[in-house]
C-alpha positions in Angstrom: 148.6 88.9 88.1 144.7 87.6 88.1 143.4 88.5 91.6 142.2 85.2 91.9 141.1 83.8 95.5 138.1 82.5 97.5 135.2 84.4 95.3 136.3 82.7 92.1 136.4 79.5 94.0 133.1 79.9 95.2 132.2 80.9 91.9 133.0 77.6 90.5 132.3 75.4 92.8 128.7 73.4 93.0 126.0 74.9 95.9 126.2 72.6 99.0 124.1 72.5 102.3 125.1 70.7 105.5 128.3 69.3 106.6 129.8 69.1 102.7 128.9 73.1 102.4 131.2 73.6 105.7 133.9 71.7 104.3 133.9 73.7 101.3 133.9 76.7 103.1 136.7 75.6 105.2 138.8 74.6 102.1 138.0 77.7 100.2 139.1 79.5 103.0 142.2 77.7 103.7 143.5 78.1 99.8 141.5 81.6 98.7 144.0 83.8 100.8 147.5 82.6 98.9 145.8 81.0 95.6 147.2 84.2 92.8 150.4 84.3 94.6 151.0 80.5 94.8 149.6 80.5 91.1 152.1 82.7 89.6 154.9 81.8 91.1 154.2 78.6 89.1 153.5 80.5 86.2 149.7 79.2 86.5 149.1 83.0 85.3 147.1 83.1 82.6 143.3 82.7 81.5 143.3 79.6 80.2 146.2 78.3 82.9 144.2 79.6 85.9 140.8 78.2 84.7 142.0 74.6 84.0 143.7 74.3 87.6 140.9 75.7 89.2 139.1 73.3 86.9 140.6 70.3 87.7 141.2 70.3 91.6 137.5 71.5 91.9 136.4 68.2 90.4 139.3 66.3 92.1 138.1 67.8 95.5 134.2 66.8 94.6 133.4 70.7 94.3 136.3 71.6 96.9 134.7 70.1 99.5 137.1 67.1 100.7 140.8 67.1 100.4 141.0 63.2 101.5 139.3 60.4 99.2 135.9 58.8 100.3 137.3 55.3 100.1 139.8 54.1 103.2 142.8 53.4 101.2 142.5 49.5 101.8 142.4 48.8 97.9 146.1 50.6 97.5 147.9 47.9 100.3 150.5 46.2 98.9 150.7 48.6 95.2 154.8 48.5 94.6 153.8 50.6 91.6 153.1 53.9 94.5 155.4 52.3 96.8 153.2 50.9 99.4 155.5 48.4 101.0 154.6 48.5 104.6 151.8 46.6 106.5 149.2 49.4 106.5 150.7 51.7 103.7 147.0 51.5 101.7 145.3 53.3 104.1 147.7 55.3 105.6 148.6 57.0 102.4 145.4 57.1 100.9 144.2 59.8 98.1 144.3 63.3 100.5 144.7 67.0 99.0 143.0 69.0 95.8 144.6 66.6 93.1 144.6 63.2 95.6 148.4 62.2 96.4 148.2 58.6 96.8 151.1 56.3 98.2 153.7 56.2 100.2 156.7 57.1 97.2 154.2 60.2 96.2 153.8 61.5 99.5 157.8 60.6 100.2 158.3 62.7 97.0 156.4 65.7 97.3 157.3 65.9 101.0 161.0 65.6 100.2 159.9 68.8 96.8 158.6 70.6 99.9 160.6 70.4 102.6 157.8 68.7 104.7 157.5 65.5 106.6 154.5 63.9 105.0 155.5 60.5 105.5 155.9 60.8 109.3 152.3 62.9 109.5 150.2 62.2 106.0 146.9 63.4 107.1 148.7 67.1 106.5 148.9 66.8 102.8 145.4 67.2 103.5 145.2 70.6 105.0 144.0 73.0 102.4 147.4 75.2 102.2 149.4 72.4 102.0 147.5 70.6 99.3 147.5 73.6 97.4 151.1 73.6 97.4 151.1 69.9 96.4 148.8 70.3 93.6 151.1 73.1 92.2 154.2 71.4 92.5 152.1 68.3 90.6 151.3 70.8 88.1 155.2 71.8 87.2 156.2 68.3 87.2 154.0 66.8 85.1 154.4 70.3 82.6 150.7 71.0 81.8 150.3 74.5 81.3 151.2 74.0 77.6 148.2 71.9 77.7 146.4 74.7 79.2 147.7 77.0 76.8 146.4 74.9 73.8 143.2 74.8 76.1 143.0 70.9 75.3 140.7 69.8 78.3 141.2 65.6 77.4 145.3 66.6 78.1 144.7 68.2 80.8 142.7 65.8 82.4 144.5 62.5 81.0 147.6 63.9 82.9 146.1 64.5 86.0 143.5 61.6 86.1 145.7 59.1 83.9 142.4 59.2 81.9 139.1 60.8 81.2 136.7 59.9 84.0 134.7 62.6 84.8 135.2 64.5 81.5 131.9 66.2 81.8 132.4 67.3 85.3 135.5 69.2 84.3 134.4 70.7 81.1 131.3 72.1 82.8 134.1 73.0 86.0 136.2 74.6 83.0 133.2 76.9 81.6 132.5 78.0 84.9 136.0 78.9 85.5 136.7 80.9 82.4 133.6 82.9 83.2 135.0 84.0 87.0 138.1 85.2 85.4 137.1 86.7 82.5 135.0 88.9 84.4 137.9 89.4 86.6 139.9 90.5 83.7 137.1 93.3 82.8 137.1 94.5 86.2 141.1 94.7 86.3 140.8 96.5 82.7 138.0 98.8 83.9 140.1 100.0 86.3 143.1 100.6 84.0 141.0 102.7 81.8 139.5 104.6 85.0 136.1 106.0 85.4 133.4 104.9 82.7 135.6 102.2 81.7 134.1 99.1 82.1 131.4 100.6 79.8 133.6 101.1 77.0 135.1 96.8 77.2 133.3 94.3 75.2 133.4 90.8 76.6 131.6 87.3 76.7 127.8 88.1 77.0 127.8 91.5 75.7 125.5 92.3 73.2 124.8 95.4 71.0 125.6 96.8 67.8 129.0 97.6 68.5 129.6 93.7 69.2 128.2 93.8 65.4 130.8 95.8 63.9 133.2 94.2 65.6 132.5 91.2 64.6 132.1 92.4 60.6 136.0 93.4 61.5 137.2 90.2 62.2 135.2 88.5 59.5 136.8 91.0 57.2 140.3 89.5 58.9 139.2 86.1 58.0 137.9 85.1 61.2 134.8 82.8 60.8 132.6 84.8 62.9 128.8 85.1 63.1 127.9 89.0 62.9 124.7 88.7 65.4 125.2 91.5 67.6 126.0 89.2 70.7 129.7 88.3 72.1 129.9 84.8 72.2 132.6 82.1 72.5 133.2 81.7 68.9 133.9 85.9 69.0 136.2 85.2 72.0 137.9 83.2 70.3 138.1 85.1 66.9 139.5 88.0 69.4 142.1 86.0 71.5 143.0 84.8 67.9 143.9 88.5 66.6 145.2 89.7 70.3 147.8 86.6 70.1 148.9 87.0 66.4 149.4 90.9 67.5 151.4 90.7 70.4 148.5 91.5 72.4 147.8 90.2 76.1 145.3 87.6 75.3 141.9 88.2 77.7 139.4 87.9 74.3 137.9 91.1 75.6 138.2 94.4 73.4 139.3 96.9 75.5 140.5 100.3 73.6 144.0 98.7 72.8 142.5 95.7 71.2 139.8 97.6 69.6 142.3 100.4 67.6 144.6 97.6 66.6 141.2 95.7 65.1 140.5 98.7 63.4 143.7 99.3 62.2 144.4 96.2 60.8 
């Protein structure tokens, strides 16, 4: 499992001051503490699964920092299509949690998924833990990880937006996020290896002449990669590429596993 919690968060999200930087801090806080556990259990437990969630409700959540919508709901009265049919139902079930359940079926839905009474008290799909658990449950239903694990971001992002707004927001959300748990990953295989091992792991941003020779490898395995000397995204790629088509776990680091196979092959 990726020990991912409130540091990777914070390491994605956007720097705010004032009242927005306590809310994130409050969020944060309220999902960091159960965010790998929740993950995997819906087998959000990959690289590329982990980064596009933490992606998407970062964006969703303006940077984590709200778990209710700005607007005051008014423009979804009287919307059969989310099931407001009660005087009120706009507002009352306006966007709230890190993916924004809106209307009265949705919240009758996912309350009824979770065992929760969200139509009787709405404003608790916005508590951090709770919308976390929404979000995941939103996640299964609507099957994305595939999309995650073809790391299409306009998939992604067209089934939990219905289309692309914001597109640039979550690709730069999506960079940021693949950075926090990659270096995750080299810490987790540092420790595998023990003492001295994090030096021996070649990554995203390294850069010497042993990222060259690895690199003439996989160009000598077909792999259309640049032979500079620095570990870029294209070599990332070139090395999740062999890792997958070797029954490899797929981080697009070389630890000593990856690196013998390379050489073998």
């Amino acid at each position: 499992m990726i020990p991912v919690d409130g540091d990777t968060m914070r390491a994605i999200a956007p720097h705010l001051t004032g009242t927005r930087a306590a809310r994130q801090a409050s969020i944060i806080d309220g999902v960091g503490g159960a965010l790998a556990d929740r993950l995997a259990s819906f087998d959000i437990n990959t690289r590329l699964r982990i980064a596009h969630f933490l992606a998407q409700t970062c964006h969703e959540s303006d940077g984590f920092s709200t778990t209710e919508e700005y607007a005051s709901g008014a423009a979804y009265e009287g919307r059969l299509d989310l099931g407001n049919t009660q005087k009120g139902d706009g507002v009352r079930f306006k966007g709230r949690g890190l993916l924004q359940l809106t209307g009265r079926a949705n919240y009758k839905k996912y309350g009824d998924l979770l065992h929760i009474g969200l139509v009787d008290d709405p404003p608790m799909a916005a508590e951090p833990a709770t919308s976390l658990m929404i979000a995941c449950e939103y996640w299964k239903l609507r099957n994305i990880n595939p999309m995650c694990d073809a790391d299409d971001l306009y998939a992604v992002t067209k089934a939990v937006n219905g289309g692309t707004t914001g597109i640039d927001s979550r690709r730069a959300y999506l960079t940021k996020a693949k950075t926090a748990i990659a270096g995750l990953e080299a810490v987790a295989l540092a420790a595998t290896a023990g003492a001295g091992g994090a030096a021996n792991i070649l990554r995203r941003g390294s850069s010497s002449s042993s990222v060259g020779d690895l690199q003439r490898k996989l160009r000598a395995l077909g792999e259309p990669t640049v032979v500079d000397g620095s570990f870029g995204p294209a070599t990332e790629l070139a090395v999740s590429h062999f890792q997958k088509a070797h029954g490899l776990p797929v981080t697009g680091m070389v630890d000593s596993a990856t690196g013998a196979a390379i050489a073998a092959a």
